[in-house]
C-alpha positions in Angstrom: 77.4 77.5 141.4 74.6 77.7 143.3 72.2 75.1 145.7 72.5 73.2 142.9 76.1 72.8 142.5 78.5 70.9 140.8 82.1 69.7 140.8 84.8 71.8 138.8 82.4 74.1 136.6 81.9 77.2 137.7 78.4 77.8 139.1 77.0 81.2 139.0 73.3 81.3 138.6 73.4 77.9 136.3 75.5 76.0 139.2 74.8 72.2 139.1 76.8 69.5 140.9 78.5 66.7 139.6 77.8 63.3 140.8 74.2 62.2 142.5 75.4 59.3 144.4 78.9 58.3 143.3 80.0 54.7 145.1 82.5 54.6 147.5 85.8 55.6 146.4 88.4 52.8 146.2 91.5 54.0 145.0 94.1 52.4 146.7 98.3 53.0 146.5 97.9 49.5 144.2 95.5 51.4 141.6 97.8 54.8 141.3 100.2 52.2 140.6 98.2 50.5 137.9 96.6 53.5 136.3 97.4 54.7 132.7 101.1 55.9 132.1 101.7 59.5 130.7 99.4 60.7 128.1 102.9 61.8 126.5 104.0 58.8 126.0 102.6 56.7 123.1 101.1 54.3 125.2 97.3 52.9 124.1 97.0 54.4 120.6 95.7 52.3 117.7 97.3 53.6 114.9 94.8 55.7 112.6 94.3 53.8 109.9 93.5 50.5 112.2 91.3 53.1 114.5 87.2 52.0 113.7 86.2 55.4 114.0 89.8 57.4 112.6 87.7 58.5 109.2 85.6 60.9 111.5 88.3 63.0 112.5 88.7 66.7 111.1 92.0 65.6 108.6 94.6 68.4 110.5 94.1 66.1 113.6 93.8 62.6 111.7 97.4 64.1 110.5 98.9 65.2 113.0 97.8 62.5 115.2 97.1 63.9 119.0 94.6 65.8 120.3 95.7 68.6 122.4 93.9 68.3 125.9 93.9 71.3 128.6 93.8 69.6 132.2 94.4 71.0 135.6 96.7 68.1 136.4 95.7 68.3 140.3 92.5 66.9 141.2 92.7 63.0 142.4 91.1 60.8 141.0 90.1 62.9 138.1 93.2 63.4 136.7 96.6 63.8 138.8 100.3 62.8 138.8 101.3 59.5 140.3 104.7 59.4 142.5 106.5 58.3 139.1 105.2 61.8 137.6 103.2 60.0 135.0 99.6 61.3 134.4 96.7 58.9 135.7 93.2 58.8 136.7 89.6 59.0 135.2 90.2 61.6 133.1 93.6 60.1 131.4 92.1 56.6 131.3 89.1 57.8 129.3 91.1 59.9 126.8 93.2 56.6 126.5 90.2 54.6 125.6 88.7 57.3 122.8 91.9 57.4 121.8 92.4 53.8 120.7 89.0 54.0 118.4 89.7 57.6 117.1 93.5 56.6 116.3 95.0 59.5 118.2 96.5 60.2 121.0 95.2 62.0 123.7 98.1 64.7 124.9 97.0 66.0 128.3 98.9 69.6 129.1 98.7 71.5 132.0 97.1 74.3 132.8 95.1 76.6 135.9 91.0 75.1 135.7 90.2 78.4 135.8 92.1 79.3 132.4 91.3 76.2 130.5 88.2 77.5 128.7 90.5 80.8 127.8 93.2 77.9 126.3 90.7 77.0 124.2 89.0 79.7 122.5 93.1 81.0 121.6 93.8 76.7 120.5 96.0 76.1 122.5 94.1 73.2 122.5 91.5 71.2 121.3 89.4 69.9 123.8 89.2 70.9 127.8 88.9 67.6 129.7 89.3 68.1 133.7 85.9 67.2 135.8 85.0 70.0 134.3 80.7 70.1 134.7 78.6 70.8 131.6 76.3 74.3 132.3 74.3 77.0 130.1 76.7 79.6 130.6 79.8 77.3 129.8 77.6 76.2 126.6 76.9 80.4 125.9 80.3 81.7 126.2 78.9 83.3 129.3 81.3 84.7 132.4 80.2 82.9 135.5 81.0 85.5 138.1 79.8 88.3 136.2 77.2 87.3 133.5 78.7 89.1 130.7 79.8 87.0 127.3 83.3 86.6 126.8 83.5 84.0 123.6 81.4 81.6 121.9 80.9 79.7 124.4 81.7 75.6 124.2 79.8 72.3 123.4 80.1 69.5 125.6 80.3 65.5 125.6 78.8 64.6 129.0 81.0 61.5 130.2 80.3 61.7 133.9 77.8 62.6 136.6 78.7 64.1 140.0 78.0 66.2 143.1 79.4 68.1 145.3 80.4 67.5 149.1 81.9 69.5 152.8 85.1 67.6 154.2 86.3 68.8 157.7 89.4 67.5 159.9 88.3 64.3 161.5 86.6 64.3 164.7 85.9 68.0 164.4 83.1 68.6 162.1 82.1 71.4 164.2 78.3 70.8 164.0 79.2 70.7 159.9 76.3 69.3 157.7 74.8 71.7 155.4 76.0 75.0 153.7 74.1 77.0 156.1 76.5 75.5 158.7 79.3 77.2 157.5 78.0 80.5 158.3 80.5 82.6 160.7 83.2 80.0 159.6 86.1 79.8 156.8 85.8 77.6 154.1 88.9 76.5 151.6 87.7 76.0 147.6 89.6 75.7 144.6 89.5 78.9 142.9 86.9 79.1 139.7 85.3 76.3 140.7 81.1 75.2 141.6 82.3 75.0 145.0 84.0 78.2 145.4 80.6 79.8 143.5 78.4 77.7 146.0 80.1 79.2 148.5 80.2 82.6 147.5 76.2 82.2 146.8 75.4 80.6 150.3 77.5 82.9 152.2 74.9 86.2 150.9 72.0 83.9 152.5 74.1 83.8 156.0 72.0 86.4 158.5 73.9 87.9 161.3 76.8 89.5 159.8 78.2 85.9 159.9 79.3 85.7 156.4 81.2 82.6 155.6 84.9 83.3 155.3 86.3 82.1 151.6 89.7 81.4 150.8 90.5 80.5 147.3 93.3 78.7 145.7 94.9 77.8 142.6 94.1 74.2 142.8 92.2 71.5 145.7 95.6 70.0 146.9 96.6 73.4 148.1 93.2 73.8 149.7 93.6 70.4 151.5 96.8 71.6 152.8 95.2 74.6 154.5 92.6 72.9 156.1 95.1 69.7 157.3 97.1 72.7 158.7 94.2 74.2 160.9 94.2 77.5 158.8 90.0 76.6 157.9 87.1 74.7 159.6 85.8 72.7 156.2 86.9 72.3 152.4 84.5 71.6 149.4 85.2 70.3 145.9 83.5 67.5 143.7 82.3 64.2 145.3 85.1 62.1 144.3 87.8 64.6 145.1 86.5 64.9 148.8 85.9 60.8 148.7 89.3 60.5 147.6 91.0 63.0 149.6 89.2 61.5 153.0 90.1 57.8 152.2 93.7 58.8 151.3 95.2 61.5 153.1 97.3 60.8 156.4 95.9 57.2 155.7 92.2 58.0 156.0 93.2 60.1 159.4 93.1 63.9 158.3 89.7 64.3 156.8 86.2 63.4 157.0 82.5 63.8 154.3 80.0 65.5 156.4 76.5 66.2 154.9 74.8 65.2 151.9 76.1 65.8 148.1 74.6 68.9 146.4 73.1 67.6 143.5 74.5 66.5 140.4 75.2 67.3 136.8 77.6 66.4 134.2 80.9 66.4 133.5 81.4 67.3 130.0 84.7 67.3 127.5 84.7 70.7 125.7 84.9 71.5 122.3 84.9 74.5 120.3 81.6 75.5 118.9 83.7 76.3 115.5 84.8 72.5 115.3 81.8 70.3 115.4 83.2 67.5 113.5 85.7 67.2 116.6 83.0 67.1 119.3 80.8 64.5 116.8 83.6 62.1 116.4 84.2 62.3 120.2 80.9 61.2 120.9 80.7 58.8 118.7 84.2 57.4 120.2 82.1 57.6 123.8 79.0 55.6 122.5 81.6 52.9 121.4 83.9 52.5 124.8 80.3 52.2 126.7 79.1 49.9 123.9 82.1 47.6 124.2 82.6 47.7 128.1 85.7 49.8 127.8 83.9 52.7 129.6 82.5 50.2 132.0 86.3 49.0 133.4 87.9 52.1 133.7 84.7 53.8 135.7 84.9 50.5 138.3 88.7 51.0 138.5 88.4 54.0 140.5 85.6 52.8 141.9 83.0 55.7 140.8 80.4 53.5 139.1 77.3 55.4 140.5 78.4 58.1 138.2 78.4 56.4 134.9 76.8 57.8 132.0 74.8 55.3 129.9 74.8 57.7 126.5 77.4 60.0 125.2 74.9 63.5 125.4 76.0 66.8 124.0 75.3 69.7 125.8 73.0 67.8 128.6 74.2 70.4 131.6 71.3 72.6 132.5 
């Protein structure tokens, strides 16, 4: 990721963030409580023949009746588990929705961000949905981190817009408000993420010998730990992770946003390249949840309306 960042994609030179101005996060203990069950559990799902948009299907999934999604199933309010272990948030929700006009069910498994695009390519499963932002080198089957091609690269349905934002401890922001700031200081990131590439970009600009210190982790919760702990001066991850995180954790007492969002760019469901009758029918289910005002609840549950999309777009990351 790079000035340009975005939430959970990796950055590299084609970094963009996720959401420009996402609204005030407003997920409360009432809203984990009402958010969608399981994506295991039946829960939703039109069956396919009363599904409006069933007949656009590939038939092996019509059939079998679930689409296989790879999620990192650790990044409130994108997609998390609630106390109950049931799987809930934006992510769920929307699969939920498409779900009821495609006449499937939407199966989320989980999996380590940074291997989801590799869960693809061998089918372990069908889509990758996990605030996961829409870029070139995602859309080329391009390495991030070293610019090489390792597959065929992914199309995307762009669902989401975000950004991406600095938390520190509250009350000790250290002078924190840009990425230059964090020069001479330790930052914690989820590993493979725009974040951990934004930081690994600015930290090459830092003069000195006051590199910024980097220390990666398998997913943002474990980050959050670290820096609740003392062990690092700031964390990073998408807007409405850090939103979430700050108005949530120790009851709004552990963290605080400093500095602006780096700007935005999409979050996109990916689909094989090889099954474009998938990604097509997808889309098609995404036009209809925003045409009914489906797309419009569940966005205003979790209070992230600044971020709505008002198309479903394939392949809009830049």
């Amino acid at each position: 990721m790079t000035a340009s960042s975005i939430c959970r994609r990796t950055v590299g030179k084609s970094a963009k963030s996720r959401i420009a101005a996402v609204g005030t996060i407003a997920v409360v203990g009432s809203l984990l409580l009402s958010g969608c069950g399981d994506q295991t559990n039946d829960k939703g799902s039109d069956s396919v023949s009363n599904a409006p948009l069933a007949d656009k299907l590939p038939k092996d999934i019509r059939d079998a009746g679930v689409i296989k999604v790879g999620s990192d199933i650790a990044y409130p309010p994108v997609e998390f588990k609630d106390k109950s272990g049931n799987t809930v948030g934006i992510d769920p929700d929307l699969g939920e929705a498409l779900g009821k006009q495609l006449g499937v069910k939407f199966e989320f498994e989980n999996g380590t961000f940074d291997t989801l695009l590799g869960g693809l390519r061998s089918k372990r499963y069908q889509v990758a949905m996990s605030a996961m932002t829409d870029t070139k080198n995602r859309q080329e089957g391009v390495d991030e981190e070293t610019g090489k091609k390792v597959g065929d690269g992914v199309d995307f349905i762009d669902y989401f817009t975000a950004g991406v934002s600095i938390y520190t401890k509250k009350g000790d922001d250290q002078g924190i408000k840009t990425w230059a700031d964090l020069c001479g200081k330790k930052i914690v990131v989820q590993r493979g993420t725009v974040s951990h590439d934004l930081a690994k970009a600015e930290s090459k600009k830092c003069k000195g010998g006051k590199k910024i210190a980097i220390e990666q982790f398998d997913n943002d919760q474990q980050a959050q730990t670290r820096l609740r702990s003392g062990g690092a001066d700031a964390g990073s991850s998408d807007f409405p992770v850090a939103a979430y995180a700050v108005k949530t954790s120790g009851g709004g007492k552990d963290f605080e946003l400093v500095g602006e969002q780096v700007e935005a760019a999409p979050y996109g469901i990916a689909v094989s390249k090889k099954n474009p009758e998938l990604r097509d029918a997808i889309q098609a289910a995404l036009d209809a949840i925003i045409k009914n005002g489906d797309y419009e609840k569940l966005i205003k549950k979790w209070g992230v309306e600044d971020g709505a999309v008002e198309k479903a777009e394939i392949n809009g990351g830049k």
